[in-house]
C-alpha positions, 0 to 999 in steps of 0.5 A: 500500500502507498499512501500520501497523506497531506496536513490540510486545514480543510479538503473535500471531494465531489463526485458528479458536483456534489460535494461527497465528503469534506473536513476541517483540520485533518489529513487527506489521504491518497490510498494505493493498492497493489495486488501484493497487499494483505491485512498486514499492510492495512495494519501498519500503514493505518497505524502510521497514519493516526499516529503521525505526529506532524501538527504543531505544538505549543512552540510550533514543533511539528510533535501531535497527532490527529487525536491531539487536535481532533483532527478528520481525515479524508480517504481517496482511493488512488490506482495512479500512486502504483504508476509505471513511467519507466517505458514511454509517455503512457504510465503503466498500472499494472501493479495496481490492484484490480477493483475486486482485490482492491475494493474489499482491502480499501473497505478494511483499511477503512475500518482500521483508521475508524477503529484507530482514530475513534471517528468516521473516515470521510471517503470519496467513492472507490472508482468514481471520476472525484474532484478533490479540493484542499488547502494544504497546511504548511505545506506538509506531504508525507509519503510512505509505502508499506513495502518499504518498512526498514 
């Protein structure tokens, strides 16, 4: 799994211009799956996520959590975070998992980050053509990818 995750003082999708889903304070993250995910990778990467400490604290050090200042997160799937751009102009997906192993491996992720975080994951729509509008605070954009632990 790969996952960009972007501090944000607001963000929200729309789907078909009707607004899908939005947050204040939070994080906004885009979520990958390739084929060689399992509840392994949900487990770490979900953890990372609600505990990432990269808000500011009392003297503007980037050391709380979301849970430390209540913040949301707004989850997008993304088959495009797995592109190929070795060969041409034309980005491969190849490694992206397909909608019946990626749909059921997003819904799980989905339910980690609640069980984690104590609140509802505001989503977009697996597979949907989403608008996704944010302001990016700081900017902070983390990347992390649950095959690259060490």
């Amino acid at each position: 799994m790969r996952a960009v995750i972007q501090r944000v003082s607001e963000a929200s999708v729309k789907i078909d211009g009707i607004i899908k889903g939005e947050i204040n304070q939070g994080f906004m993250v885009l979520l990958g799956i390739e084929d060689a995910d399992t509840q392994e990778d949900i487990d770490w990467l979900s953890q990372k996520i609600a505990n990432m400490r990269v808000f500011g604290d009392e003297n503007g050090l980037m050391n709380k959590a979301l849970a430390d200042i209540d913040g949301n997160i707004l989850l997008i799937s993304q088959f495009t975070l797995f592109a190929s751009t070795k060969k041409g102009n034309r980005p491969g997906f190849t490694r992206s998992a397909k909608p019946e192993k990626a749909i059921p491996l997003y819904e799980l992720f989905i339910k980690s980050l609640e069980n984690l975080t104590g609140k509802k994951i505001v989503t977009g729509e697996f597979g949907a053509d989403m608008k996704v509008s944010l302001i990016n605070d700081g900017p902070v954009t983390i990347t992390i990818d649950s095959k690259d632990k060490q």
